[in-house]
N, C-alpha and C positions, 0 to 999 in steps of 0.2 A: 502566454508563452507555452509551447510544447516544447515538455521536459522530457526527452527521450534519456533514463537513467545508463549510461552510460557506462560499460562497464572495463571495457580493457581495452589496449589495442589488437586488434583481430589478428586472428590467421587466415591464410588464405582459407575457405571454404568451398565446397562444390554445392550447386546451386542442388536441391532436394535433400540435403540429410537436414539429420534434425537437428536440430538448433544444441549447441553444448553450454556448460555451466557460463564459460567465456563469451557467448556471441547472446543468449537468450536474457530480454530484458523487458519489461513494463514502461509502459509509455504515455501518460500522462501527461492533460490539460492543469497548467497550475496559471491561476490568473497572475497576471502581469505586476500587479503590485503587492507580489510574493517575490523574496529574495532568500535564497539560500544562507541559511545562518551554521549551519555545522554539515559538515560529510568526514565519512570515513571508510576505509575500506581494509578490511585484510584477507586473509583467503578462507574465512568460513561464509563472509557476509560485507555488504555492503549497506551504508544508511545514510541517508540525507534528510534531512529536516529543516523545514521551510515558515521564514514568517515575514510581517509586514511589518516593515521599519516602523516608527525606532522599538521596537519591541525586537527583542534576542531569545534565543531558545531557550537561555534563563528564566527570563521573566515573558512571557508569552500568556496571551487572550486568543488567541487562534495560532496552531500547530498542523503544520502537514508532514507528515514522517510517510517517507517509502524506505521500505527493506528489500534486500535481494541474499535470501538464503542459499548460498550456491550446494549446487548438488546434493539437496534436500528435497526433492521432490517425491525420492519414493521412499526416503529416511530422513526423518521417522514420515514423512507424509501429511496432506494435507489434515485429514482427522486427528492425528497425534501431535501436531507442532501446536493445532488450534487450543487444543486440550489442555497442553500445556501452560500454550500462550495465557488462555481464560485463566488456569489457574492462578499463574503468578500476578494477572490482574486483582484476581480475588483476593488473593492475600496481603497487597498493599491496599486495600480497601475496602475492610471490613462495609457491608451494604450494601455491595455494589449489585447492581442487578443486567440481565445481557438478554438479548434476544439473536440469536444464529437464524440468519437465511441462507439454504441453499440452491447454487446456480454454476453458470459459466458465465466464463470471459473467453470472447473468442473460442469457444467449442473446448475449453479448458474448466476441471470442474474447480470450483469457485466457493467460499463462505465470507458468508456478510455479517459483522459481529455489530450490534448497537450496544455501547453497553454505557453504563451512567456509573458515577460517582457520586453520592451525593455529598459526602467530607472527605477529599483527600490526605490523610494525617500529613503527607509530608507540605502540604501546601496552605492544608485549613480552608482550600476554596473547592467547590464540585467540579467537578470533569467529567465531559462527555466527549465520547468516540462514535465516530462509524469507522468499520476497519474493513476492508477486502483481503483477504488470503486467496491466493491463487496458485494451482497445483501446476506449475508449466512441464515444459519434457525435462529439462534437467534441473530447473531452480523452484525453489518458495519463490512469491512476491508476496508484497503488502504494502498499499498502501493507510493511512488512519487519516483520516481529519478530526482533531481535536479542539476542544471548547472549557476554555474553564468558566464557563457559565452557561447556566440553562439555552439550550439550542434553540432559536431563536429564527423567523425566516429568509434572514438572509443567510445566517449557518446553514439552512436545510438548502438553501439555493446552493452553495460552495459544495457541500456534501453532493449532489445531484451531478453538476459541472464535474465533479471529481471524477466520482464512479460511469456514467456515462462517458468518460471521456477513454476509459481504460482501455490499453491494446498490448497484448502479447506479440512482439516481435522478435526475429533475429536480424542479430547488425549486418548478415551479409546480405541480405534481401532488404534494408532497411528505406530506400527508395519507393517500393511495392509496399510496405505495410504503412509510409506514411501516405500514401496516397489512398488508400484503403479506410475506409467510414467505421470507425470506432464502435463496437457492439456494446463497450461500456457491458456493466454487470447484470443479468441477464437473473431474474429469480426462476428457480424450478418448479413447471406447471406441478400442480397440485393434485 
């Protein structure tokens, strides 16, 4: 299923400006026997979190969370949300280790966090992420695929599907960007 994250009902638009907090959203491949288990939205941010019945975002074995940080793109910014983001991962779990790739999406620049758990305290089980932050003209995105158990090949096939599939779009051009071949995450020549 293509989950075009969905953010408000639009205003009218003129075709060329840039895309605003309102219209700019991440568009993601989420396979089909994924069902949305929580969303919410207020006006700093929007999240949706996805799993495969009968598992609930409670009690969940695979986790798909996309975030949409409105008009945070250049506050505090892709380097500084990440920073933080890491941190607060750190400090619910003591051991955790990360590795940061940098890239784009869609000519947008882009970090790929891998990072492990290997004892969650709040859960007693390991968690593993792959997460995409993405710096768009006016919003954060992010999406994570999560695992509370060692990542596994068919996890690393779901992770793959995910980030490949990623597309910065706006709602009023949203015809032209689904018709348009997903650049998906994109690591930086070295």
């Amino acid at each position: 299923m293509l989950l075009p994250l969905l953010l408000a009902a639009l205003p009218a638009g003129q075709a060329g400006a840039l895309p605003t907090a309102d219209t700019e959203m991440l568009r993601i491949d989420v396979p089909d026997d994924f069902d949305i288990g929580y969303r919410a939205r207020n006006g700093v941010q929007q999240m949706i979190e996805m799993v495969v019945p009968p598992e609930t975002v409670e009690a969940w074995t695979t986790l798909i969370t996309s975030q949409m940080f409105f008009d945070a793109a250049r506050r505090p910014g892709l380097d500084g949300f990440y920073q933080t983001w890491r941190g607060s991962m750190h400090r619910a779990c003591p051991g955790l280790t990360d590795t940061l790739i940098r890239g784009t999406v869609d000519g947008k620049p882009a970090l790929r966090g891998r990072l492990s758990c290997p004892n969650n305290p709040q859960t007693g089980k390991p968690e593993n992420l792959d997460a995409v932050l993405i710096q768009g003209d006016a919003n954060l995105m992010m999406v994570q695929v999560a695992f509370k158990h060692p990542i596994a090949p068919r996890d690393t096939a779901l992770i793959d599907r995910i980030t490949r599939s990623l597309k910065v779009c706006d709602q009023r051009t949203l015809a032209a960007c689904s018709a348009r071949k997903a650049t998906g995450f994109l690591p930086a020549a070295r």
